[in-house]
C-alpha positions as a printed Julia matrix, in Angstrom:
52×3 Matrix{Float64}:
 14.68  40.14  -39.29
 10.84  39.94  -39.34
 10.33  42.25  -37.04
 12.76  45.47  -35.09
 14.48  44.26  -31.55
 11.73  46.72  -29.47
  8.94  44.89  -30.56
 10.37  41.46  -29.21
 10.38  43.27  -26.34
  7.48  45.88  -25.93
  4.79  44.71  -23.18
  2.24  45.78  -25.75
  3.03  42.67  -26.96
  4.39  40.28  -24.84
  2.37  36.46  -24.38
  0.31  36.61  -21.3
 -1.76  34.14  -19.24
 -4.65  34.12  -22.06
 -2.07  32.43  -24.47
 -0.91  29.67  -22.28
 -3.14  26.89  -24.81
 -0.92  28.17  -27.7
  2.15  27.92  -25.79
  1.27  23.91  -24.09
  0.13  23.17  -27.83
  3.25  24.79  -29.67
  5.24  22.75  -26.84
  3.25  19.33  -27.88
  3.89  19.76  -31.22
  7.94  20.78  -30.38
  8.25  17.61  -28.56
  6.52  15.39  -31.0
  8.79  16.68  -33.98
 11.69  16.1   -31.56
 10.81  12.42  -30.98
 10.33  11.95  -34.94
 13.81  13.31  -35.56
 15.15  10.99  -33.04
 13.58   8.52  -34.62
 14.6    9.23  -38.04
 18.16   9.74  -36.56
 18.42   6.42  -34.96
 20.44   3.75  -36.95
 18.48   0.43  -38.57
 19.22  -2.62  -38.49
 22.75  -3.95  -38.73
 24.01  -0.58  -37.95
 22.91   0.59  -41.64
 22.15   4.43  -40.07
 18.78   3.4   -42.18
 15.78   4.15  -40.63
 13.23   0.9   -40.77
């Protein structure tokens, strides 16, 4: 564990409004790494499972 269960949740540290450009851009990058996967997931041609 990196760090002890009370400082996931300790106000002290909790995300607030000043973060929300980290969170969109974490969320960008989330959902572009999801659409690669997908992409590397998706079979080729004649059904290989072989990405092209």
């Amino acid at each position: 564990m990196l760090y002890p269960r009370e400082r996931w949740i300790d106000e002290q540290f909790a995300l607030g409004p000043q973060h929300d450009v980290l969170r969109d851009a974490i969320g960008t990058e989330l959902d572009q790494l999801q659409g690669a996967l997908m992409v590397r997931a998706s079979p080729g041609p004649e059904g290989t499972g072989r990405c092209t």
